[in-house]
N, C-alpha and C positions, 0 to 999 in steps of 0.2 A: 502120297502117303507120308503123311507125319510121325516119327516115332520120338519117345522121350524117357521118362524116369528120374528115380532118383538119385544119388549123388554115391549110391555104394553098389548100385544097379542091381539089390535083391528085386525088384518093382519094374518090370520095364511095359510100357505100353506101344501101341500101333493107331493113330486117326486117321481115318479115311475122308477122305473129301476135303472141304472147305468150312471154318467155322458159321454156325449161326454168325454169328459175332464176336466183336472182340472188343473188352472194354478195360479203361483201368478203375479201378473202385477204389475211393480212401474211406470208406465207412470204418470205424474204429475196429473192429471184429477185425481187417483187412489189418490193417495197421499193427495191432497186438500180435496176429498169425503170423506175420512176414519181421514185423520187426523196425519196418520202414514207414516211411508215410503213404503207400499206396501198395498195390498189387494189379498186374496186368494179369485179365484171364482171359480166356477163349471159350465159347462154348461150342461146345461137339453133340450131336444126338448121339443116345445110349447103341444102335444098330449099328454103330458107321465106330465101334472101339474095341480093340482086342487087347485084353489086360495080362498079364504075367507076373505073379506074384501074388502077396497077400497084404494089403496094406491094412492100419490099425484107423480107426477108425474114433472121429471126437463128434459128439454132437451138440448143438446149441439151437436155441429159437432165436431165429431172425424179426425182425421188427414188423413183418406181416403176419407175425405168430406163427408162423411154419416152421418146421424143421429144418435145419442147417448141419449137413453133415460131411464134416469133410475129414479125406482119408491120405494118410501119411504112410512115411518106412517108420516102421518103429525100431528100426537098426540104425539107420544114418538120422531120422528126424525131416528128412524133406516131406515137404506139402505136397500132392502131386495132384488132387482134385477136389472137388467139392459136388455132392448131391443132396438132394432132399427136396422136399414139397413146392416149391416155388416154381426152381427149374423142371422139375417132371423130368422128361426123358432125357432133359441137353444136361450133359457133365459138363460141370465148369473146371476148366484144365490150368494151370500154372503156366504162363508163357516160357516162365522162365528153366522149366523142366522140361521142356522142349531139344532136341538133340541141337535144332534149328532157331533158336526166338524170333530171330529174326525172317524167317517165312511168314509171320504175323504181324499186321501193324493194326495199332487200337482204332477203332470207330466211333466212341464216345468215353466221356469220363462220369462215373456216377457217383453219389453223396459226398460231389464235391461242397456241402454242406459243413463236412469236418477236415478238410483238406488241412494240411499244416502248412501254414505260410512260406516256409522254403522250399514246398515240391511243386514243382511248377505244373501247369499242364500245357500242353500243347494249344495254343489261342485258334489253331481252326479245327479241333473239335468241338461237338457240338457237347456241353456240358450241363448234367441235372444234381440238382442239389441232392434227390435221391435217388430210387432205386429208377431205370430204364420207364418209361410210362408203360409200355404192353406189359411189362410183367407188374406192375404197381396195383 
């Protein structure tokens, strides 16, 4: 069991199991949200999360035209996950709001397309210019 939240912990979660996966994404959306040049996420199915709290909630269209909704504390401002049309049932989780980050280690890097030249990636994953191919 995974637990995390956010930084003033009105927001606290629980994951169970093991991620779908785990990736870092520099797609610009990733970048403006975090502030950095990338974001490592996880994704978890919707069955396997126990949530506590009420987070706020931004939405956008992602570039397959679907929904992109991701939900924050609107007290402290931390990011805590992301759902919407693409992913379906898997929440995409913030490693970094994790009690643990380090219980995760990334398995690909995606739209390393807009990568900014100073953030490196990891040379033995396996990297796509865009979005993972099964969800493309």
């Amino acid at each position: 069991m995974r637990e995390g939240g956010c930084l003033c912990r009105a927001i606290r979660y629980k994951l169970a199991g093991e991620p779908e996966w785990v990736w870092q994404c520099f797609c610009r959306e990733c970048q403006l949200a975090t502030g950095t040049g990338h974001t490592t996420i996880a994704g978890f199915h919707r069955d396997n999360i126990e949530l506590s709290g009420n987070p706020r909630q931004f939405t956008t269209t992602g570039d397959t035209g679907g929904s992109v909704i991701r939900h924050f504390c609107e007290v402290c401002g931390s990011r805590l996950f992301t759902t919407g049309d693409l992913p379906g049932p898997i929440h995409i989780f913030q490693v970094g709001a994790l009690d643990d980050p380090g219980s995760v280690h990334p398995t690909a890097a995606i739209y390393v397309k807009n990568r900014i030249g100073w953030d490196h990636i990891d040379p033995s994953l396996p990297q796509y210019e865009a979005m993972f191919p099964s969800y493309s």
